[in-house]
C-alpha positions in Angstrom: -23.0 3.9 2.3 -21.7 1.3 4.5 -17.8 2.3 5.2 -17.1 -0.8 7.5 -18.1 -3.0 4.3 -15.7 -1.0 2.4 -13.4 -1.1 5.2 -13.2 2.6 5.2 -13.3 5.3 8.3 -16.2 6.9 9.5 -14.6 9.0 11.6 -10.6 10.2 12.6 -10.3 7.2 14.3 -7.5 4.7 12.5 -9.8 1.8 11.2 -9.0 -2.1 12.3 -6.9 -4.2 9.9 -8.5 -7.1 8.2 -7.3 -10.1 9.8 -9.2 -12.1 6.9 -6.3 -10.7 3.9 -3.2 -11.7 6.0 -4.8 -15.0 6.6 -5.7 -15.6 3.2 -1.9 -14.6 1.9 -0.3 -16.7 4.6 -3.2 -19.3 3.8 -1.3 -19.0 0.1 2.4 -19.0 1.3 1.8 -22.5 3.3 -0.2 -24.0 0.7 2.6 -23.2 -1.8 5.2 -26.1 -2.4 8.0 -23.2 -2.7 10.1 -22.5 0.1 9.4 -19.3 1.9 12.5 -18.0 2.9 11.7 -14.8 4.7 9.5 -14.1 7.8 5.9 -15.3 7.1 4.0 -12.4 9.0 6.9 -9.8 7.9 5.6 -11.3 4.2 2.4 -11.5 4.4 1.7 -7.8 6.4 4.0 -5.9 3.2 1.6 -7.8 0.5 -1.5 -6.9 2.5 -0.2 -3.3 3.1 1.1 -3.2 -0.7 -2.3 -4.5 -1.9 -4.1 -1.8 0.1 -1.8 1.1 -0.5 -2.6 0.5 -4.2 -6.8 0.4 -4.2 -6.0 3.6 -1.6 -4.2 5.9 -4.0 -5.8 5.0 -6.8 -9.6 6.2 -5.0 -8.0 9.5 -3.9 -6.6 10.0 -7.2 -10.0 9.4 -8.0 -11.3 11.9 -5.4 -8.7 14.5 -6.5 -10.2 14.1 -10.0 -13.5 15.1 -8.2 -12.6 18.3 -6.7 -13.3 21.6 -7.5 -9.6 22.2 -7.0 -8.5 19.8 -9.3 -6.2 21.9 -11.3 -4.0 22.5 -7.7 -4.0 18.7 -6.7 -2.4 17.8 -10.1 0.8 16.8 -8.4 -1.3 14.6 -5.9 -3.0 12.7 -8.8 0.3 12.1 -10.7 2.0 10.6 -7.4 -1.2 8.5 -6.6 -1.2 7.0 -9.7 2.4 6.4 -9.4 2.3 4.8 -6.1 -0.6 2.6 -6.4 1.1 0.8 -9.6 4.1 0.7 -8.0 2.2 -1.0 -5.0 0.4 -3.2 -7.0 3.3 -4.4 -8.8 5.1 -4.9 -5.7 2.5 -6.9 -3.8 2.4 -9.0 -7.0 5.9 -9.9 -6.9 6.4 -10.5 -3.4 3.7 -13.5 -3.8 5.5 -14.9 -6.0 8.0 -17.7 -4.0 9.6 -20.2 -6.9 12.7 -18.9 -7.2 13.2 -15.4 -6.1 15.9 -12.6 -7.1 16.7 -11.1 -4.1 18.3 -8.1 -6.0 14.7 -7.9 -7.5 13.1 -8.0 -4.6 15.2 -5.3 -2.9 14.8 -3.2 -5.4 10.9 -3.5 -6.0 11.0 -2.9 -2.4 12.9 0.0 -2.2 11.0 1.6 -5.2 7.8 0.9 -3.7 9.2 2.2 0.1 10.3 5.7 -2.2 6.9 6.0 -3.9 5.2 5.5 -0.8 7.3 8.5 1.2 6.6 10.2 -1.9 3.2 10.1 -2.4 2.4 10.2 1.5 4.2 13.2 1.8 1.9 14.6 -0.9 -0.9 13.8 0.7 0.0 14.9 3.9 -0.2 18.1 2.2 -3.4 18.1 2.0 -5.3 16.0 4.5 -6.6 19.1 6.1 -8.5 20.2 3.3 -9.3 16.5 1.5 -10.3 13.3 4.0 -9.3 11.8 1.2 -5.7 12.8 1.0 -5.1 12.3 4.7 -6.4 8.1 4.6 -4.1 7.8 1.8 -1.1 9.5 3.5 -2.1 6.9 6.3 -2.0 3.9 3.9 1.5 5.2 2.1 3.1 5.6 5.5 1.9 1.8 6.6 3.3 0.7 3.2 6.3 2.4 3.4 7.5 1.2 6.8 6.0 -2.5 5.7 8.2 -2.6 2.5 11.4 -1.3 4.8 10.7 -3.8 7.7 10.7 -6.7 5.5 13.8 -4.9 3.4 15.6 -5.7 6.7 14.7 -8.9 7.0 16.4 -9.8 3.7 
């Protein structure tokens, strides 16, 4: 399998980012005839870590499902699957730019920075048993501190 077309590891070595997401989300936000009235990068680096925290949990919860051990990483499935749609939804609204509720996005933000502690501490509990488990740990922490960098910059 290639992992670099997946844009997956191959080894314990934290992969690259994707330069080609950011640019097509800040490709989005210029094209858009709606004021963007927060940091561009800050912006575009939460959607592109929201969008990738999502597809992340969602394949380890997958994986979990796979393991022998399923029955003990019942815990980790329920908090992947709560944090990838939590992710998703947040990356959603934060590309939307007619008219935003800054309450709502606070709070999307903040539920999605919670989730993210929450499921990355999960993982974390098993990334030395499940690769798996430690890439999405990875993924929740970068989401996490992406969703409370551009909370500051509200």
């Amino acid at each position: 399998m290639d992992h670099a077309a997946l844009g997956t590891e191959t080894d314990n070595t934290p992969f690259e980012r994707k330069p080609e997401m950011t640019h097509t989300i800040t490709a989005m936000m210029d094209s858009s005839p709606a004021e963007v009235a927060v940091d561009r990068q800050l912006l575009a680096e939460c959607i592109q870590a929201c969008l990738e925290c999502a597809q992340t949990c969602t394949a380890c919860a997958d994986a979990c499902l796979s393991e022998e051990s399923v029955a003990d990483l019942r815990h980790c499935i329920r908090t992947d699957l709560d944090c990838a749609d939590i992710c998703e939804t947040t990356g959603r609204v934060l590309s939307r730019h007619t008219a935003p509720d800054v309450a709502i996005l606070r709070a999307v933000l903040e539920a999605c920075a919670r989730a993210c502690k929450s499921c990355g501490d999960e993982c974390a509990q098993h990334a030395e048993m499940h690769e798996h488990c430690r890439i999405c740990a990875e993924a929740c922490r970068r989401c996490e501190e992406a969703c409370n960098n551009l909370l500051a910059a509200l």
